[in-house]
Structure formats: structure tokens, C-alpha cells
C-alpha positions as CSV (number, residue, x, y, z in Angstrom):
1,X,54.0,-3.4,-19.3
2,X,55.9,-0.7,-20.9
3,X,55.4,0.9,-23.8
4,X,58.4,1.1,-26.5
5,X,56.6,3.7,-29.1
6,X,53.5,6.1,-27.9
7,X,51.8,7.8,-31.0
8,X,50.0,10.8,-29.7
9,X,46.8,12.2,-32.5
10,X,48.4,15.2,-32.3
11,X,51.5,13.8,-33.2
12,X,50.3,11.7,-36.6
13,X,50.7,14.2,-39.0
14,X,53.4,15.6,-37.3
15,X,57.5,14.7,-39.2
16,X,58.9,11.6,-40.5
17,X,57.2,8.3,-39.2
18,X,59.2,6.6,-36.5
19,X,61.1,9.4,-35.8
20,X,63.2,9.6,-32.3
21,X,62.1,11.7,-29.7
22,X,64.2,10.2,-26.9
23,X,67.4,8.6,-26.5
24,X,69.1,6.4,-23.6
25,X,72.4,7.5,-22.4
26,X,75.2,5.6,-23.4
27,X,76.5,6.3,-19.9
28,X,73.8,6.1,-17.1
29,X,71.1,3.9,-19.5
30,X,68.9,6.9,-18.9
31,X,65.7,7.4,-20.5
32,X,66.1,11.6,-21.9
33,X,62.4,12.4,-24.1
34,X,63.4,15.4,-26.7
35,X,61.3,17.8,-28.3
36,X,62.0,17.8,-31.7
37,X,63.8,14.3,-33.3
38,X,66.8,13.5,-33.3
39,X,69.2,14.6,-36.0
40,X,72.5,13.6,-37.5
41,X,74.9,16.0,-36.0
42,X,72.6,17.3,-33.1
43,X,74.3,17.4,-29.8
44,X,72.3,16.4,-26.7
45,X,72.3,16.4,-23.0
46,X,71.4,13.7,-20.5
47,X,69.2,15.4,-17.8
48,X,70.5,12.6,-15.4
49,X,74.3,12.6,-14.9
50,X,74.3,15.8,-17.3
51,X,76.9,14.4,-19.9
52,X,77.1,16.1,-23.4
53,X,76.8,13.7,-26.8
54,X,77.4,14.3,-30.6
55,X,74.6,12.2,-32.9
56,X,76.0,10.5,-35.6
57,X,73.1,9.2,-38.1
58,X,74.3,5.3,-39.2
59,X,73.2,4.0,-42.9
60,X,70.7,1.5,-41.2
61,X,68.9,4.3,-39.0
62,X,70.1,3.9,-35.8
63,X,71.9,6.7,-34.4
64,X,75.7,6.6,-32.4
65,X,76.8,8.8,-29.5
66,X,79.6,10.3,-29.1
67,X,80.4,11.8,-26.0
68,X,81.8,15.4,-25.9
């Protein structure tokens, strides 16, 4: 069964609870982990069919992509 959320020990004390560290491409449905969270104006690359995207923060928490 997958796993939606992995908390590592390392990790708990670590940013803002619940925060992003992976995205799925809005074009291939690719699973891309990150580094560092996601941000509101970050731009990002999918490692799979290698398009570019602009993240746009929504009022709810969710995030948008916009491609570049």
C-alpha cells in the first residue's frame, strides 16, 4: 500500500508541519520529491519529461502550476 505522507525523525522539527516536498506534474502525473518545500513563486522542474512550472500558493493551501 502506498504511502501518501512519510515523516522522517529527522525531519519533525524540521519547517512548517505538512509542508510539500514533492509535487506531481501537471503534464506526465509524475511523482518529482524536492528538497526544500515548496514555495509560492518557486519555479520547478519535472525530472521526467523535463517541463519547467511556476508555483502559485492558492488561499486554501494547495498550490497551482503554471507551466513556463
Amino acid at each position: 500500500m502506498p504511502l501518501d505522507y512519510y515523516e522522517d525523525e529527522d525531519d519533525k522539527d524540521a519547517g512548517a508541519k505538512g509542508a510539500r516536498k514533492d509535487f506531481d506534474c501537471p503534464e506526465c502525473n509524475a511523482n518529482n520529491p524536492l528538497e526544500d518545500a515548496l514555495k509560492d513563486g518557486q519555479e520547478v522542474l519535472c525530472n521526467y519529461c523535463g517541463c519547467e512550472f511556476l508555483v502559485k500558493a492558492m488561499d486554501n493551501g494547495r498550490f497551482k502550476f503554471k507551466e513556463l
